[in-house]
N, C-alpha and C positions, 0 to 999 in steps of 0.2 A: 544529329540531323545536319546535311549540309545543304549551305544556304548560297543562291546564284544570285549575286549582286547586278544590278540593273548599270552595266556602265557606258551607255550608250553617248554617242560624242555628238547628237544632235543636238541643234541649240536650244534653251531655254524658250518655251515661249509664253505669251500670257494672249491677252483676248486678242489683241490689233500689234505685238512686237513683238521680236526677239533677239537674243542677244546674236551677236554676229562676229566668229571666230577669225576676227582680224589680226591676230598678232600673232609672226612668227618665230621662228629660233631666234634671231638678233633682238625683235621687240621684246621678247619672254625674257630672254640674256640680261636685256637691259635693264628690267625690273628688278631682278634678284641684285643685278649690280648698283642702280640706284637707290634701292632700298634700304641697303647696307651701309653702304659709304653716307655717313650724315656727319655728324657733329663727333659721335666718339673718339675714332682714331685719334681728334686732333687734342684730347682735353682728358679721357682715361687713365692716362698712363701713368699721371702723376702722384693719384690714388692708390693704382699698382703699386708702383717703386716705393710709396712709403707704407706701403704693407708688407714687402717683401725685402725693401732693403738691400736690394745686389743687384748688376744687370744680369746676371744669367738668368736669375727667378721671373724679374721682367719679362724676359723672352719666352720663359718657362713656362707663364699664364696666358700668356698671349699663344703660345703656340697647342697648349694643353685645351683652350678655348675654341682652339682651330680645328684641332680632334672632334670636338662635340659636334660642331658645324659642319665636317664635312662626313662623318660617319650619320647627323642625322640627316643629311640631304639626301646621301643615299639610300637609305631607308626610305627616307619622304618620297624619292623617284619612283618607287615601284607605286607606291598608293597613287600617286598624280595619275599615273600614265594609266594606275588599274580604274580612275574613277575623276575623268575631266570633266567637273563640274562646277559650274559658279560655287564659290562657297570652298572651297578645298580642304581645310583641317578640322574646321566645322563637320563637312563630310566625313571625314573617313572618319572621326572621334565617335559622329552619331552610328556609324554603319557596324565598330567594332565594339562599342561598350553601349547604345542604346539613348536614346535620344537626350534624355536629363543631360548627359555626359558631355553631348554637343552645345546642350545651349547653356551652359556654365561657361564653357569655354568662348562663345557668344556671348555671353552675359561681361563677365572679365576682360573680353575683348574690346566691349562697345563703350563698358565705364570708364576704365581705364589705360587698358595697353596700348590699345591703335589711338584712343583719341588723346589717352596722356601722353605719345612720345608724337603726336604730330604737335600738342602744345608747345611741350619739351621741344621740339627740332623748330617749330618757328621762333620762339623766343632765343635759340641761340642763334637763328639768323637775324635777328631783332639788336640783336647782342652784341654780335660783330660789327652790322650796322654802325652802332654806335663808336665804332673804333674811327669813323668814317667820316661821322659826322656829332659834334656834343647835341645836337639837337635831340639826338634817340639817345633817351638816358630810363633806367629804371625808378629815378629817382624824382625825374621831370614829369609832376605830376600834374594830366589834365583833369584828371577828379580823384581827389585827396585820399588815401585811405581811412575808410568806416572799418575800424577797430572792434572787434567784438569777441573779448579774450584774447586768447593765443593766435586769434586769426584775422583779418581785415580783407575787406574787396577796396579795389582802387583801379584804377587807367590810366596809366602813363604811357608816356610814344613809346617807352620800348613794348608794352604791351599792345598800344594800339597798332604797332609796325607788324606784331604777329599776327594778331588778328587778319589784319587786313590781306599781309597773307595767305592764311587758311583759307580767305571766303573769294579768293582771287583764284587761288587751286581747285578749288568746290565750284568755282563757276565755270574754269575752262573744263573742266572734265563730266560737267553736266554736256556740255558741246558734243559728244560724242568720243568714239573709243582711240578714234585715228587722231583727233586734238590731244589727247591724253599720251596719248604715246608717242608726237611727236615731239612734246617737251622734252616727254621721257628720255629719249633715243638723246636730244640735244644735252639737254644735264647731265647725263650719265657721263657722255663721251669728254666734257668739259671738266668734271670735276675729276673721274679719272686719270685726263693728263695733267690737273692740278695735282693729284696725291703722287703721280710718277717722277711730277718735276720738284717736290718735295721731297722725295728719295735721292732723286738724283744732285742736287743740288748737298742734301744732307751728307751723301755716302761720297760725292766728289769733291763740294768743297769746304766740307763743314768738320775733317778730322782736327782736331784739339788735344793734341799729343800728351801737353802738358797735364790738365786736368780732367779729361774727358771722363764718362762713367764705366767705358769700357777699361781705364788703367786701374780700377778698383776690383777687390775682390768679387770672382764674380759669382763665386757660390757660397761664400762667407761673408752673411752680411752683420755679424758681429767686428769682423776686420773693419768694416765702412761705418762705424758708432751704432748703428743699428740695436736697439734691445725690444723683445714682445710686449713688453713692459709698459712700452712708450706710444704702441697705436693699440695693444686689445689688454688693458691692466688684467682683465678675468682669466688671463692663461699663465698668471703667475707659476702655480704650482704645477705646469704640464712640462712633458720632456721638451727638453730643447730642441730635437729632431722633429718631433711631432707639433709643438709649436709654432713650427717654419710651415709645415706642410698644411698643416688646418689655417695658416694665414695666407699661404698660396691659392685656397682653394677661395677666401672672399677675397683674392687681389686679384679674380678669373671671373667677377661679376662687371666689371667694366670692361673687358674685352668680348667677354657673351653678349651685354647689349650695341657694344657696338658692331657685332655680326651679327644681330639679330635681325630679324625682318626675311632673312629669306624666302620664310615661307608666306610668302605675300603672292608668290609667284601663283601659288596654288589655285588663293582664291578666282584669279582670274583663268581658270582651267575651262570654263565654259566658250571662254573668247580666242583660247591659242587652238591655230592648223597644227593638223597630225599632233594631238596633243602624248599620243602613245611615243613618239618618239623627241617631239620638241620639249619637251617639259621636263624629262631626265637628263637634257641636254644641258637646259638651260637652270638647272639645280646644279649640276655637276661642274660645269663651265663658271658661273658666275659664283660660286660661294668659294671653288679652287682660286681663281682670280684675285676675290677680295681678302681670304688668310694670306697668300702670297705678299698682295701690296702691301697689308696690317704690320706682318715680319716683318720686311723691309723697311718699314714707316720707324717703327721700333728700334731697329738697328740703327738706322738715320739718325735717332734723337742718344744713342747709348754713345756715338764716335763723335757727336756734336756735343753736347751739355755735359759737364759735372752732373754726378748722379743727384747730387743735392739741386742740380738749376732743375734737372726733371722732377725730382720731388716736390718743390719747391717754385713752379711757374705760378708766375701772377696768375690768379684766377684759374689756375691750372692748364695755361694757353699754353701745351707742350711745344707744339707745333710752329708758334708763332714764335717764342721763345729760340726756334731755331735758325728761322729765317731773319730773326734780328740779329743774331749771333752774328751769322754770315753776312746779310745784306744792310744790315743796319734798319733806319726808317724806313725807305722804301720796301724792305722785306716784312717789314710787320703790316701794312698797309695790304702788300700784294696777298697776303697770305689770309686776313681778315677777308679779304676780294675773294677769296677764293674758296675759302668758308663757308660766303655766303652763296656762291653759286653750288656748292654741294649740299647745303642742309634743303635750299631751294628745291633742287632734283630730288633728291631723301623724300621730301615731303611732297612731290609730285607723287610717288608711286607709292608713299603709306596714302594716300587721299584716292589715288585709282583703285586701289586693291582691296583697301578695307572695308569699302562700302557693298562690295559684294558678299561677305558673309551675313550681314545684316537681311540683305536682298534674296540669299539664300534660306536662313531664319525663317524671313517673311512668305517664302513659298511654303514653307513645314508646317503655315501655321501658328508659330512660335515670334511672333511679331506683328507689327501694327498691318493690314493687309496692303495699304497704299507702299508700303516698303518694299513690297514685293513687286510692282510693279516697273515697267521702262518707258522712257520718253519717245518723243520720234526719234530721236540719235540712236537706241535701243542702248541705253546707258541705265542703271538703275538713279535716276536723277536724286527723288526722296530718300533712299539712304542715303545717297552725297550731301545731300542737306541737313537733315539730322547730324552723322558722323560732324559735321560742319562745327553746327551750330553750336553741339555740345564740345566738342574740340575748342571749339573759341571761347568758350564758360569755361572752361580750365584755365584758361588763362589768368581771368579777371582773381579768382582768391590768392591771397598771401597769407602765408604765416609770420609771424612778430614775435622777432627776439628781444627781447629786454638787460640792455648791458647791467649786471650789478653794480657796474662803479657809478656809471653817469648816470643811467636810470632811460639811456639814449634807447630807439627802437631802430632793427633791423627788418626788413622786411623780406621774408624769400616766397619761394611761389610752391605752392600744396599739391601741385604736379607732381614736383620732387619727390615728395613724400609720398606720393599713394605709386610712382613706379619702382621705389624702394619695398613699399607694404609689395609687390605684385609679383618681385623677381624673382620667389621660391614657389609660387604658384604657375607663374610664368612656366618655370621650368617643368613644372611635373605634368603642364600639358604637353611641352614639346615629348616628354617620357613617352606618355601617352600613345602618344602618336608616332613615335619608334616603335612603340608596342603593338601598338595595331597591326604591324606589317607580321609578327607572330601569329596576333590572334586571327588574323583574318587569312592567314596559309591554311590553318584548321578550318575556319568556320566557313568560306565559298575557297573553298579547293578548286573547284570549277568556273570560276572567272575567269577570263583571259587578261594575262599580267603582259603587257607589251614590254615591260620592263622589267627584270627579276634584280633584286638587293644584290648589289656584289659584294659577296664576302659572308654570305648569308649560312648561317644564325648567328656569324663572330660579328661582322659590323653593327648589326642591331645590340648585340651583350656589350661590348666594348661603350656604347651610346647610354646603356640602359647603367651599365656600373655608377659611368665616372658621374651620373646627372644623380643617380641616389646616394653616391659619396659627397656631390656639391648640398644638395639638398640636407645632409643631413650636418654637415659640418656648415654650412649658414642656417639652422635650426639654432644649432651648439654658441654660435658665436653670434648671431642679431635673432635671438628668439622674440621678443618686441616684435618686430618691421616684420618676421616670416609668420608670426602667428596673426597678424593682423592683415598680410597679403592673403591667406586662407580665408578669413571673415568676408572678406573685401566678395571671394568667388563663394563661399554660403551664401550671399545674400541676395543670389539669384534661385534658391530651390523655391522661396515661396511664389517670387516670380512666374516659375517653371510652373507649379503646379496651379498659377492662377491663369496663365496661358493654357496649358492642357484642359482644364476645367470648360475655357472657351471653345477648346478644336472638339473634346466631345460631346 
């Protein structure tokens, strides 16, 4: 049976509003590009390089991560352009495997991914903050941590600095869609030529002849002390070829979430003009742009730093690490500045976008009804608020290390841990949704696709391979964190079926 998808690019409406398709190819451009560029590029890397030991492998995951990103963007281009709808991955998840399938990916979405890396991204602008001023400390406690096992709630300034934050993004963008995107448009374009003048600066005046990481071996990272031994002991007994390459493939999890987000663009598919040709544009344009700057970024720190100062940055500040090299204080200062204006922007456009799939949700029926709902600005206000509020509860828990020796407590934040638990789940939605673009050739053959997959059925197999070779080689090596990122999206089926029970 074929089936004719409803993809009409009229806007959303509800009793008294509706959404109103204000953002062009630059504003859509900008999204994908603010989204992206957050806090990773500046702090990944260092994780990378001690998993893999060499700069060329370095480059290797970073550029292997750019493959996923930009093979799944263009897949993702045909669905947008086939179905510009508030809601966008949520859509086409629900249109190509059936409604459960979309609100899991909903579900996952709302507990953890959008609102743990908007936690995750104000708390590193919290972070840097503090490099700025000692007053924003993680340690500077305004309400003490309540200890309760392995875990504790507390409030300190650098929590409170996040916070306030999020509910400062969540109130401009309740204002309407043109206040949201004229942050956007503004942070984007700032923190961009922050990362370009951190290339440039790096690739100009930051070569280190003497001990640089590029004078090390760069495909031999037993030449450079390197042993498997020493970051994953469980691969003792694997080949050494194969060793390298199953630890290439977790030293490609911190360059995936730092290009992650793109598909943020999506959700706001109800709001972008001529979405049939802006929204392929602005997939293709903006995720091309940001693996470009990522290499480059990479490169910058491999002719700047000893491969040991990238493995090895304080607090894993690769980035800042560079500009101190070069500029001394001043360069650690400008660079923490500038940080903080990119995770800023970051968290403009995860706080614009993500509340539209909730808002979508809540049209299906599959959410609270008021969510579905838009203010006079025609903004989905109540999921901005929600998304918000719970975004800023992420903040408040910590988990508590207990040193053997001293018996001393550390404190880190449960965020961490549940976008670790999410990044093998993470991924087999983005699968998904590469998939979709197969199944749904078969299943409304007769839709009009303003956009057809270039490179189509290779670009989609090439997406589909390397995301079930990641998935299965981060099963092999953190089966903990990927079995527990699967529970984490279980435990919306009863959910599911206690909402369903409501819509019939």
């Amino acid at each position: 049976m074929q089936v004719k998808i409803d993809t009409s690019v009229t806007s959303v409406t509800t009793s008294s509003t509706q959404l109103v398709r204000g953002l062009g190819l630059l504003d859509a451009t900008m999204i994908v590009i603010g989204s992206m560029i957050g806090s990773g590029i500046f702090i990944t890397s260092a994780e990378s390089a001690r998993l893999v030991g060499a700069p060329g492998w370095l480059l290797a995951a970073w550029a292997l991560a750019g493959v996923l990103t930009i093979t799944g963007a263009t897949a993702c281009a045909e669905l947008a352009a086939m179905m510009p709808q508030a809601g966008g991955q949520y859509v086409f998840l629900r249109e190509a495997y059936g409604p459960a399938v979309g609100f899991l990916f909903g579900w996952a979405f709302l507990i953890v991914v959008q609102t743990g890396t908007i936690a995750a991204v104000a708390v590193a602008f919290a972070n840097f903050a503090g490099v700025l001023t000692d007053a924003i400390s993680p340690t500077s406690f305004i309400i003490a941590p309540v200890v309760f096992g392995r875990y504790a709630l507390s409030l300190s300034t650098q929590q409170l600095v996040a916070i306030l934050m999020i509910l400062l993004l969540t109130a401009t963008n309740t204002r309407g869609l043109k206040t949201g995107k004229m942050v956007q448009n503004i942070f984007t374009v700032a923190k961009t030529a922050a990362l370009l003048g951190l290339i440039i600066i790096g690739l100009g005046l930051g070569w280190n002849a003497g001990s640089a990481a590029y004078t090390s071996s760069w495909w031999n990272p037993s030449a450079n002390g390197w042993t498997p031994q020493a970051v994953q002991p469980g691969l003792m007994e694997a080949a050494g070829g194969l060793t390298l390459m199953m630890l290439l493939g977790r030293a490609m999890v911190g360059p995936l979430f730092a290009q992650s987000a793109w598909n943020n663009v999506t959700f706001t598919a109800g709001e972008v003009r001529e979405p049939g040709r802006n929204l392929p544009l602005a997939l293709l344009i903006g995720c091309s742009t940001v693996v470009s700057l990522y290499l480059l970024a990479n490169l910058a720190y491999v002719v700047t730093l000893p491969l040991a100062g990238i493995q090895n940055a304080p607090q894993n500040r690769v980035a800042t690490q560079v500009m101190q090299t070069v500029l001394g204080t001043p360069g650690t200062l400008l660079m923490a500045s500038a940080i903080m204006v990119s995770t800023f922007g970051c968290n403009n456009g995860l706080v614009l976008a993500g509340a539209r799939v909730y808002y979508a949700m809540a049209q299906d029926g599959l959410f609270f009804k008021r969510v579905g709902s838009l203010n006079r600005h025609h903004v989905p206000a109540i999921a901005l608020v929600v998304q918000g509020v719970w975004a800023s509860l992420l903040v408040l828990p910590r988990t508590v290390t207990i040193d053997p020796q001293t018996g001393g407590q550390t404190f880190g934040n449960v965020y961490t841990q549940l976008l670790e638990y999410i990044i093998s789940a993470d991924l087999v939605f983005y699968a998904l949704m590469v998939g979709a673009v197969i199944i749904l050739r078969r299943k409304a053959p007769l839709t009009p696709r303003p956009y057809r997959t270039f490179g189509y059925p290779v670009v989609p197999a090439i997406y589909l391979l390397l995301a079930l070779l990641l998935v299965v080689d981060l099963g092999y090596l953190a089966p903990t964190t990927s079995g527990l990122g699967y529970l984490l999206v279980l435990t919306g089926i009863p959910v599911y079926l206690l909402w369903r029970r409501q819509v019939v």
